[in-house]
N, C-alpha and C positions, 0 to 999 in steps of 0.2 A: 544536498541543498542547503542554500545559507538562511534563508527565514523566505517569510512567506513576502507576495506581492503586497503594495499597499492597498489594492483593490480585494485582498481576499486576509487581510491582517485581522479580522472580526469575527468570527466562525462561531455560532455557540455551537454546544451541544450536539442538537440534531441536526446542521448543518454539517460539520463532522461526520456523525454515523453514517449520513446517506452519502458522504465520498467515498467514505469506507468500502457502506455497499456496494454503490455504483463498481466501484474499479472490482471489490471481490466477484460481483457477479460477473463480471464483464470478462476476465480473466477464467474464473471456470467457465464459461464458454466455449471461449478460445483453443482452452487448454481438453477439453470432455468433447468439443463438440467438431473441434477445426484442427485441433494438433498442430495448433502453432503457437509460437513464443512470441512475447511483443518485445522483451530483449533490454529496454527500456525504462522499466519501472520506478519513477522517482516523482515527487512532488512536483517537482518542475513541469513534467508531463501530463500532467490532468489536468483540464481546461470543464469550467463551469459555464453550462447556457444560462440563459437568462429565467428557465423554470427551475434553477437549481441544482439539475441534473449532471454529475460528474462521468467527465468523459474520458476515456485513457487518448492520447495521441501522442504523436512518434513513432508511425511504428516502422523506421527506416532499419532496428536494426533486427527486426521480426522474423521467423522465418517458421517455412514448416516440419516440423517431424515426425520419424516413424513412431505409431503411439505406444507400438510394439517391440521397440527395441530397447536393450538397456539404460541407451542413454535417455529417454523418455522420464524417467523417473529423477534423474540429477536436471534435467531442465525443468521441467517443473517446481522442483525443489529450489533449487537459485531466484527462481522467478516468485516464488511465494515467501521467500529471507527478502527480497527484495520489496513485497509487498508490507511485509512485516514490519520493516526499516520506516517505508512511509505511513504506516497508522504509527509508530513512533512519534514522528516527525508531527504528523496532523496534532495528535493528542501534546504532545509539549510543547508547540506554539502556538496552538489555538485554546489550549484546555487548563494550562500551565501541570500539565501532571505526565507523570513518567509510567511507561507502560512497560513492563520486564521483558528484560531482550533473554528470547529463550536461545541462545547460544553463549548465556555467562548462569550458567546455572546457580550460582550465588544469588542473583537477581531476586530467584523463586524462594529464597531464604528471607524475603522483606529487607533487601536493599535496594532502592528507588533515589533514583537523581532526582527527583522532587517532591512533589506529597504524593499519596498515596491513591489509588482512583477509587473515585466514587461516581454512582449515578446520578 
């Protein structure tokens, strides 16, 4: 995603966290409860009602799987780097703060693209 809408350019805080949750919860779901992938995972896809409430949608490229098969575990997995990417994303345009990308393991050494997070 290239930066956020001008309607959702202002996020504090806990605006933020409950997207967070919103989409975590929403996705263990899916993922524990429906064994399906939404395929999709990106900023651009989570749309805000007017109670705040963050809601995943897209889900054209979704599909279901077996929860018991090998590949169960690599799709979930793509799907949760993919979730990971957008609390990145959330947190550094709405937060101005950089959250470690746990697939540059240097990251976890305290090297951060912007300051450091606090609560």
């Amino acid at each position: 995603d290239a930066a956020p809408s001008e309607s959702a350019k202002d996020m504090s805080m806990d605006q933020v966290l409950s997207v967070v949750w919103n989409v975590a919860t929403t996705l263990e779901h899916v993922h524990s409860d429906a064994k399906v992938v939404n395929g999709d995972v990106y900023l651009h896809n989570i749309l805000q009602c007017g109670e705040g409430v963050a809601k995943v949608s897209d889900w054209g490229a979704s599909f279901v799987y077996d929860g018991n098969s090998d590949l169960a575990t690599i799709f979930e997995a793509i799907e949760v780097l993919a979730f990971g990417r957008l609390v990145q994303d959330l947190f550094d345009w709405h937060l101005d703060t950089a959250v470690p990308d746990s697939t540059e393991p240097a990251d976890f050494l305290g090297r951060f693209r912007g300051k450091p997070m606090e609560r």
